[in-house]
C-alpha positions as CSV (number, residue, x, y, z in Angstrom):
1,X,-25.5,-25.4,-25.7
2,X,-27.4,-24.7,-22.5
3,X,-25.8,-27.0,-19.8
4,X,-29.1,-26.2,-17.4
5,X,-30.8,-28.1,-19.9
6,X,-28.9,-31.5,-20.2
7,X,-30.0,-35.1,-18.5
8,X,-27.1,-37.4,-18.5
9,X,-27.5,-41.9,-18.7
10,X,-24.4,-43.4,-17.8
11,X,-22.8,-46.0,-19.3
12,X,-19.8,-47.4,-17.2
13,X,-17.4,-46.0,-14.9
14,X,-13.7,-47.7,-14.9
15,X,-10.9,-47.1,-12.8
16,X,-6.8,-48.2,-12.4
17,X,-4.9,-48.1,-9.0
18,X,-1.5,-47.9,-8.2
19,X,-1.5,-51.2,-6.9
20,X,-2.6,-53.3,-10.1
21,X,-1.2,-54.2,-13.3
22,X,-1.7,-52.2,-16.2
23,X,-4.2,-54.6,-18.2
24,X,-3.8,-53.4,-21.8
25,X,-0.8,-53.2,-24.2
26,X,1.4,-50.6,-23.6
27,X,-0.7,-48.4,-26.5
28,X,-4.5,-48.8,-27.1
29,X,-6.2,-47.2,-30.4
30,X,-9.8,-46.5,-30.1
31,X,-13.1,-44.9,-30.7
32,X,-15.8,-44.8,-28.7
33,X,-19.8,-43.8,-29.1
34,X,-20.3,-41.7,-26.1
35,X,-18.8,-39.5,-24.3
36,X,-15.7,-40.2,-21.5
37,X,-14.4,-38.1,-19.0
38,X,-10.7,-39.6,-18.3
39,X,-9.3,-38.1,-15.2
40,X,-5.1,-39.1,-14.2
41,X,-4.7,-40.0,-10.2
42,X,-1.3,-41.0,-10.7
43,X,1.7,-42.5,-13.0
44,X,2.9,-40.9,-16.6
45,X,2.3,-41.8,-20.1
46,X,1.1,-40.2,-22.9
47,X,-2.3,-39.4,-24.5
48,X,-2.9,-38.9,-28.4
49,X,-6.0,-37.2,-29.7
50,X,-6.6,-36.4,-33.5
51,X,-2.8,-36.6,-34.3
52,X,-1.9,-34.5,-31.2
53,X,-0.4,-35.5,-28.2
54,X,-0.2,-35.0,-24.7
55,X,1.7,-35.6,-22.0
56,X,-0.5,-37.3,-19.3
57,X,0.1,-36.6,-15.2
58,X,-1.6,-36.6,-12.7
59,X,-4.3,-33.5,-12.0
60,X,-5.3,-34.5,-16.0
61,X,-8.5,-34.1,-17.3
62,X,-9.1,-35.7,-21.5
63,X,-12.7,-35.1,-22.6
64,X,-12.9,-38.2,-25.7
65,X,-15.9,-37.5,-27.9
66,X,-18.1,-39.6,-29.9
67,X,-16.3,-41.0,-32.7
68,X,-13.2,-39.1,-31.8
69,X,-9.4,-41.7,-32.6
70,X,-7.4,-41.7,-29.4
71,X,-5.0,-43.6,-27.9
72,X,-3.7,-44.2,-24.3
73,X,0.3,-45.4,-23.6
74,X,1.4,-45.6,-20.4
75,X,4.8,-45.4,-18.9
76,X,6.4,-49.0,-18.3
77,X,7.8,-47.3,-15.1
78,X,5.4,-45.7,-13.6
79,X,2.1,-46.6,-15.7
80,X,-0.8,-44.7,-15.5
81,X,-3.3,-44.6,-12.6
82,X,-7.1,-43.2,-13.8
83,X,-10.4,-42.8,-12.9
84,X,-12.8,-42.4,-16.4
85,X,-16.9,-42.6,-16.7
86,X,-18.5,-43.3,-20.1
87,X,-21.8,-41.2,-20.5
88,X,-24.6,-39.6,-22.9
89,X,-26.9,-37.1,-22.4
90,X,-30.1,-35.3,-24.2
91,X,-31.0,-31.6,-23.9
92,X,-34.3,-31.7,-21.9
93,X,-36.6,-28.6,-21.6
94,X,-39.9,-28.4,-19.8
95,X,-42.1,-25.6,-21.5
96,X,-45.8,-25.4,-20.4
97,X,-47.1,-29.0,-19.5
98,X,-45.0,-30.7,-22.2
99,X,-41.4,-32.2,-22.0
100,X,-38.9,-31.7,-25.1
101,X,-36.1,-34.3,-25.3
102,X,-33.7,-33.9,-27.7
103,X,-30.6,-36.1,-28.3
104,X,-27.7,-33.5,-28.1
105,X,-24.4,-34.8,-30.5
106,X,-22.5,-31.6,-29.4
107,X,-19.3,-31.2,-27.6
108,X,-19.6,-30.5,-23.8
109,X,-17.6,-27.0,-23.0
110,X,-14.8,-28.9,-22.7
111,X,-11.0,-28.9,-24.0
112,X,-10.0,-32.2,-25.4
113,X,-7.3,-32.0,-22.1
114,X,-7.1,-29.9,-19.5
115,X,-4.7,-29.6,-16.7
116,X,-6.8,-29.1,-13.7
117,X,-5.5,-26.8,-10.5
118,X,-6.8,-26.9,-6.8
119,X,-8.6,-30.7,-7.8
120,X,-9.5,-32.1,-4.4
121,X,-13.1,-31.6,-5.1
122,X,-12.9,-33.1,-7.9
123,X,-10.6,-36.2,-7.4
124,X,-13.1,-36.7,-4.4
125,X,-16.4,-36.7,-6.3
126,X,-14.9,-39.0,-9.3
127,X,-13.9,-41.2,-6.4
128,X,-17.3,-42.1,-5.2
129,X,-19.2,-42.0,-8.7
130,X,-17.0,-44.9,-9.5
131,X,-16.8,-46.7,-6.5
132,X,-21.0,-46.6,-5.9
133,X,-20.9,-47.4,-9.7
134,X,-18.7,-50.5,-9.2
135,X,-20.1,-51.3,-5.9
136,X,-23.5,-51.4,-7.2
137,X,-25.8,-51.3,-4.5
138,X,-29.6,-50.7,-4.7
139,X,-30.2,-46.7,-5.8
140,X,-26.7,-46.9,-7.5
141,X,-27.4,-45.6,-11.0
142,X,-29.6,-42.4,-9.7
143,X,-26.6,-41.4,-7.2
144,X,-23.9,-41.9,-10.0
145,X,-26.4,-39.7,-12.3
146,X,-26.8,-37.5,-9.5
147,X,-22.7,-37.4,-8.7
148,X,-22.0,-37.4,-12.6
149,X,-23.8,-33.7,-12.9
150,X,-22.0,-32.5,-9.7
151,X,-18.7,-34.0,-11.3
152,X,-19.6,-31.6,-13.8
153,X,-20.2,-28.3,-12.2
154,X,-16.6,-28.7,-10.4
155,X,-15.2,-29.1,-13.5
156,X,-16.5,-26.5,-15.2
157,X,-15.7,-24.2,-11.7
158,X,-12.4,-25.4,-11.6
159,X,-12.0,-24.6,-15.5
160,X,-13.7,-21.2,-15.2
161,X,-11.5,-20.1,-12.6
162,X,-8.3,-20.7,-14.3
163,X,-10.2,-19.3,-17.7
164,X,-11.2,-15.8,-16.0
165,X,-10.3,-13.7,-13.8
166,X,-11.5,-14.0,-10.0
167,X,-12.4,-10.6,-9.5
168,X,-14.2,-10.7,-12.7
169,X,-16.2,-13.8,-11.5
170,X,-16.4,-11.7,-8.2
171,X,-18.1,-9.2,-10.1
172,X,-21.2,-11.3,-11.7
173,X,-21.7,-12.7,-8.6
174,X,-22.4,-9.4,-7.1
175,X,-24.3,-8.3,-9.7
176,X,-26.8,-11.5,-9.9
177,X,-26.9,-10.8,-5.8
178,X,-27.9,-7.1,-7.0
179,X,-30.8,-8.4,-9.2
180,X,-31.5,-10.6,-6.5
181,X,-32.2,-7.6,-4.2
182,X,-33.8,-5.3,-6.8
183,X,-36.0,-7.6,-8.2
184,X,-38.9,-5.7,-7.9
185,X,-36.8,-2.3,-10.1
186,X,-36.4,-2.3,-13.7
187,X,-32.2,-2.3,-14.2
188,X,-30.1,-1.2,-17.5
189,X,-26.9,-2.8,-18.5
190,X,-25.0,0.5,-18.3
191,X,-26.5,0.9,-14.7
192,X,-24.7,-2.8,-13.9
193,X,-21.8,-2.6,-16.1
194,X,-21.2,1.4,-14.0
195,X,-21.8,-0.3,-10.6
196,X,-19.2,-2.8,-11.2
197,X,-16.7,-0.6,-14.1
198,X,-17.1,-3.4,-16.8
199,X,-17.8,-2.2,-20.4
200,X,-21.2,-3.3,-21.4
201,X,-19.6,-5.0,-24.1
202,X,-17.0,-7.2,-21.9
203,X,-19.8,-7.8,-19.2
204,X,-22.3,-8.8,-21.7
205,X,-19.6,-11.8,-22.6
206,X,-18.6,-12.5,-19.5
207,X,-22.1,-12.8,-18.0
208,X,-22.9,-14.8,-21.0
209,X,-19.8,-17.3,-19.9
210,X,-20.5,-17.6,-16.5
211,X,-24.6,-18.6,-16.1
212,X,-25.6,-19.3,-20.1
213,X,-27.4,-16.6,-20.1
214,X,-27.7,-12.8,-21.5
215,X,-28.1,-10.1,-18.6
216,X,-31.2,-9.3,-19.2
217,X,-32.4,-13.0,-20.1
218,X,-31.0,-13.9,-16.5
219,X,-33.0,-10.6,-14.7
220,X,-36.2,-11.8,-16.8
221,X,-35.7,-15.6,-15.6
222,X,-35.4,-14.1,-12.3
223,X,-38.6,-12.0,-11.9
224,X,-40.3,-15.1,-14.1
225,X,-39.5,-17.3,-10.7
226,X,-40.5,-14.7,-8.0
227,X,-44.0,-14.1,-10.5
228,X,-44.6,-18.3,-10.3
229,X,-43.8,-17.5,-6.1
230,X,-46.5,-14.5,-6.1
231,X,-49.3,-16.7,-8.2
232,X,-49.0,-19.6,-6.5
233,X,-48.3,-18.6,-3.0
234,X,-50.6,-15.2,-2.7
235,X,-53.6,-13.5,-4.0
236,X,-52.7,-10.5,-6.6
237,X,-53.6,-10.4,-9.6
238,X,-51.7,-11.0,-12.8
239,X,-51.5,-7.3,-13.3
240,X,-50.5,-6.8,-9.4
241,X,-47.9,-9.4,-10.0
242,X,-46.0,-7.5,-12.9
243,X,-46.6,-4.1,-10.9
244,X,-44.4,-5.7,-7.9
245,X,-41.6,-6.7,-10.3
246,X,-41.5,-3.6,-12.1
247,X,-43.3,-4.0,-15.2
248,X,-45.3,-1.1,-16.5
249,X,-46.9,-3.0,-19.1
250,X,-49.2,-5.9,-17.9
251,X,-49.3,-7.9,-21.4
252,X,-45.5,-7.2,-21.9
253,X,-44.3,-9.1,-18.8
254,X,-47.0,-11.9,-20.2
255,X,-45.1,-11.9,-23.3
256,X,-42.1,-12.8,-20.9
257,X,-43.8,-15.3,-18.5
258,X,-44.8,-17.4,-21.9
259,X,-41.2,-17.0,-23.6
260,X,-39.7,-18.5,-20.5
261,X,-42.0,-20.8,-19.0
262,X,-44.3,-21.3,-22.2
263,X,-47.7,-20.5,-20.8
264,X,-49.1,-17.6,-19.9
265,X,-49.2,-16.6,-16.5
266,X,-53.2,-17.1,-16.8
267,X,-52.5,-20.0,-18.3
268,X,-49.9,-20.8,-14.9
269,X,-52.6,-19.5,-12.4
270,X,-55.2,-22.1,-13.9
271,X,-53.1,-24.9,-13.7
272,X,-51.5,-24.7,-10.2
273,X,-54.2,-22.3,-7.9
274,X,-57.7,-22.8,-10.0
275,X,-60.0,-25.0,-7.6
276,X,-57.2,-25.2,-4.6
């Protein structure tokens, strides 16, 4: 799965405070159809997923999946305080002209529960989705879309820093910033995995990991964007273009343009310069 790629439709946002009730029983059973993000602000309980169960407190994130039996008990004490959205999303790519929208029925990257460290940035972006979602003034469901894919990305931060090292996140960071910089060179995985004493093996996955992509997928995507910049903005040639970004073959970097963007860079310059 390519989480670049996915457009998320949101179906309701639902929250508990401290100073209400608790308005179910003390257990609830259930499946759902979509996707919930269930996030603990406060209180205890427990949370029971597939058989296995959790101890809920706050700094808690529980993914529930599609069809997926769960249940939610709270403590009679000290009941649970939560803030949860209710989503779906489709993989949507844009190759060419043409849009491809696929329904996607996979897992997010997600543990069922995950006990979240350093959560500020995420407690506060949960806070507004729901409370523009409940509030429900006009433009309300493009922000919540908008907040529910940045409600996202700090998760997925905020899991990927406790999953990996932060010198080792350190390290693609500088090498991306090193593509960035050499864009115009052709670069070797033992040259990046050297320059920052990874195995080529280990950076390969980690890489992988981090942005979704392979090394070298990323570099291509990389020079792809700076090629679409040159076209469109200046007045080379298609064979000066893959000159500047270091390809020695005219009709191989065409090969790449059209893998990544699905048209050939031709095909690019006739749609957005021809006639301008």
């Amino acid at each position: 799965m390519n989480i670049n790629n996915l457009f998320f439709n949101l179906h309701y946002c639902n929250l508990r405070q401290s100073n209400e009730p608790w308005k179910y029983s003390s257990k609830i059973n259930r499946t759902i159809q979509h996707h919930e993000l269930f996030f603990i602000t406060e209180g205890r309980g427990y949370i029971i997923i597939e058989h296995k169960k959790y101890e809920a407190k706050e700094g808690m994130l529980f993914y529930f999946c599609p069809d997926v039996l769960h249940s939610i008990e709270a403590d009679i004490e000290d009941p649970i305080c939560f803030l949860s959205v209710h989503f779906s999303y489709a993989s949507v790519g844009f190759s060419g002209d043409k849009w491809d929208i696929r329904n996607e029925n996979e897992m997010l990257p997600l543990h069922p529960m995950q006990e979240l460290k350093d959560y500020y940035q995420i407690d506060s972006i949960f806070k507004k989705l729901v409370q523009i979602w409940i509030a429900k003034l006009p433009g309300y469901e493009f922000i919540t879309k908008s907040l529910l894919q940045q409600l996202l990305f700090e998760i997925f931060e905020n899991v990927k820093t406790q999953n990996q090292n932060y010198s080792t996140s350190l390290k693609v960071e500088k090498i991306i910033e090193y593509m960035g910089q050499n864009i115009s060179n052709r670069l070797t995985l033992t040259e990046l995995s050297e320059m920052v004493q990874l195995s080529s093996t280990y950076l390969s996955r980690i890489f992988k990991e981090t942005t979704g992509y392979s090394v070298i997928e990323f570099f291509n995507k990389m020079k792809v964007d700076k090629a679409k910049e040159l076209i469109i903005e200046g007045d080379k040639k298609i064979k000066e273009v893959s000159q500047v970004l270091g390809f020695t073959d005219e009709f191989y970097f065409s090969r790449i343009f059209k893998k990544i963007e699905g048209i050939s860079p031709l095909e690019f310059y006739s749609k957005n310069v021809h006639g301008v």
